[in-house]
N, C-alpha and C positions, 0 to 999 in steps of 0.2 A: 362393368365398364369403368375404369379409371379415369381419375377425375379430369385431365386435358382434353381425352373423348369427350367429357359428359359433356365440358365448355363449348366444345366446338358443336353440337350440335343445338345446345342452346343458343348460339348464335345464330344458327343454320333457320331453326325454328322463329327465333326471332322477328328477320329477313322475310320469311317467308309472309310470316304475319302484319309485317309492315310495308311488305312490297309484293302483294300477292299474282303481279307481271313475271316474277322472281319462278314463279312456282314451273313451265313449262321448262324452263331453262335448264331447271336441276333435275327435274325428270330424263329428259335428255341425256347431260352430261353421265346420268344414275344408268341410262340405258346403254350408253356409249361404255362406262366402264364394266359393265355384267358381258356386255356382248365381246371385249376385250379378253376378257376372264374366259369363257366358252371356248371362245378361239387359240386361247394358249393348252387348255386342257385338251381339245380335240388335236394338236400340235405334236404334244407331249403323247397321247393313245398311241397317234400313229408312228410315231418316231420308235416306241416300244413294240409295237405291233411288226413294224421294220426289222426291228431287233439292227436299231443306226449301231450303238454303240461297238457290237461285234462285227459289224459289215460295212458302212459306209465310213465312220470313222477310223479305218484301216484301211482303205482299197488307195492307196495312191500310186502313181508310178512312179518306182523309185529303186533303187538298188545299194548298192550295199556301203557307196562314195556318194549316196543321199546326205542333203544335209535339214535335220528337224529343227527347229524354234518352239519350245513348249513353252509357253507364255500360262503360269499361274499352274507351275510344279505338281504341288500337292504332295501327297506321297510318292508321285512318280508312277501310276499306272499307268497311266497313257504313254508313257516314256516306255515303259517296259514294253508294252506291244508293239507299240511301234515300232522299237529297238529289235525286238524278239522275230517280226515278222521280216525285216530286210536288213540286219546287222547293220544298219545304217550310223551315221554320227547325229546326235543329240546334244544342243544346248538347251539346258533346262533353268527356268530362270522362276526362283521361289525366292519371294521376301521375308517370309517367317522362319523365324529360326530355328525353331523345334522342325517345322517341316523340313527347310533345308539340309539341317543335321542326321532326318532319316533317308533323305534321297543319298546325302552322299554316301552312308554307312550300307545303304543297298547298290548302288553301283560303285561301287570301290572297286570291282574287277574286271570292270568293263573301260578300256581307257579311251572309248567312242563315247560315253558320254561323260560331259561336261558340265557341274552344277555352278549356277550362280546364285549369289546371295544377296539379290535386288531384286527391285521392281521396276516394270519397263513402261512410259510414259510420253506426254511428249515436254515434259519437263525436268529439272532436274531438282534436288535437294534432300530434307528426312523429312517425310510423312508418316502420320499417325494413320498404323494399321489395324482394323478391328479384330478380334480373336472370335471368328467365330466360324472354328473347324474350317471346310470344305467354300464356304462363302463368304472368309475371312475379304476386307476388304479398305480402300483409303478411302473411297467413295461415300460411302454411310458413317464416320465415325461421328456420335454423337453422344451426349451425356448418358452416362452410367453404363456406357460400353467401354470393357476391357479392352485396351489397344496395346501398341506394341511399337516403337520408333524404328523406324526403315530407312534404307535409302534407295533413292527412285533415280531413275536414268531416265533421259532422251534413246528413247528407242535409234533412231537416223545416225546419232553419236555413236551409238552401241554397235553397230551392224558395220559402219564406218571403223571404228576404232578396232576392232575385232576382226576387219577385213577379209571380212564377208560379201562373195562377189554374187552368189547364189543360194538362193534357200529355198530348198525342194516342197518345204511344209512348212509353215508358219499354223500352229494350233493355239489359240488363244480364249485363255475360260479367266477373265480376271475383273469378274463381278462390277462391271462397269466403266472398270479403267480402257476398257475396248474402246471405246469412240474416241479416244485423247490420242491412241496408241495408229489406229485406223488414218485415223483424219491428220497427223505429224508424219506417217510415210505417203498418203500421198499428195500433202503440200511436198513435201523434200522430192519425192520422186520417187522413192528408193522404193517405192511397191512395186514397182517393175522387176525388180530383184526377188520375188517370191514367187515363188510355181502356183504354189497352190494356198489359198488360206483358208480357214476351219474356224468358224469363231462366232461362240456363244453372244450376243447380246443379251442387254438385262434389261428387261421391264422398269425394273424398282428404280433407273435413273432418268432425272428430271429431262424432258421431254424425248424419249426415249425414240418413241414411233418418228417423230419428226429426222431425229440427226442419225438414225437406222438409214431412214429413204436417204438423206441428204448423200452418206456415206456409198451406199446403195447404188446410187446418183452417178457416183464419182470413178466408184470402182469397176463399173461397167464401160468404164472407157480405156480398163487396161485388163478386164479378167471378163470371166463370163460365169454365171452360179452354174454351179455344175447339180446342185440339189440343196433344198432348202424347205428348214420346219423352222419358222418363226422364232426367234426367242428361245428355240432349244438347240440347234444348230442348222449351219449352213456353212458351204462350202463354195470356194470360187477358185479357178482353173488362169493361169494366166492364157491368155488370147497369144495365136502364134503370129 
């Protein structure tokens, strides 16, 4: 155990010994976060049991003058299937530069899709990106994490500026930047403008369960979930 843990539970212990009312409370909250924890792994079984990644996150309707929003690049798989599966058009929108540099040197022959070299929010300016492969992220940077300086976009701007009237799929996997990106299209509106969205939330952001529902909330008065696993994906259909 390192030593910030070790503090914190001596305080924890502390507390406990000097306000021992203390004691139900954090059993509770200790049960509340185990039973949180269960529920993401029974989430994740079935999503893999589903075999989401080869079948649900592919099945859209869409054809060939589709148009994708890949929100959090990566190497560009998801691009590729989806690209692979309906020759459709693709923007792909990767902040890291190492990543970005291999999307584009793999779609160089495809002039359907489209890389960009940002990140999409509902603000704008450079934020400090964390280097951590696959769940690289501006959400979590914190001391003795290697980051990476970026520039971040107003998504509403973007979709505007780039005039964009329609977007068949919006897929969004961007380690927490989801709820900023969610909750700015649809104060603006512009969520109406997306057929279909796909998009990972993340646990690991500060009240996460809460502004999931809020979103949840909001977005069911322009889309309807078409299928959903917790915190590992889900999907929403615009309402006709």
């Amino acid at each position: 155990m390192d030593k910030p843990t070790q503090t914190i539970f001596q305080l924890i212990n502390h507390s406990l010994r000097t306000h021992p009312e203390l004691a139900s409370l954090v059993e509770n909250i200790c049960r509340e976060v185990q039973g949180k924890k269960s529920e993401f792994q029974e989430n994740i079984n079935r999503w893999f049991s589903n075999k989401g990644d080869e079948t649900l996150r592919l099945d859209y309707p869409m054809g060939t003058n589709s148009l994708v929003f890949d929100l959090g690049g990566y190497l560009g798989d998801f691009t590729a299937e989806i690209a692979g599966r309906y020759n459709c058009y693709v923007f792909l929108f990767e902040p890291f530069l190492q990543f970005f540099n291999h999307c584009v040197q793999r779609f160089k022959s495809n002039p359907k899709i489209k890389c960009f070299n940002y990140a999409l929010s509902d603000q704008e300016g450079t934020f400090k990106l964390s280097k951590e492969d696959n769940g690289s992220s501006i959400s979590r940077v914190s001391g003795g994490v290697i980051y990476e300086e970026i520039e971040v976009k107003n998504i509403s701007r973007v979709i505007v500026d780039l005039g964009v009237q329609e977007i068949s799929l919006m897929k969004i996997n961007i380690e927490g930047a989801e709820f900023a990106v969610l909750s700015d299209l649809i104060s603006s509106g512009l969520i109406s403008r997306i057929n279909n969205i796909q998009v990972q939330f993340h646990e690991f952001f500060q009240n996460s369960w809460k502004l999931r529902d809020q979103i949840r909330l909001e977005l069911s008065k322009t889309h309807q979930e078409s299928w959903n696993y917790p915190f590992v994906w889900e999907s929403w259909a615009r309402k006709a």
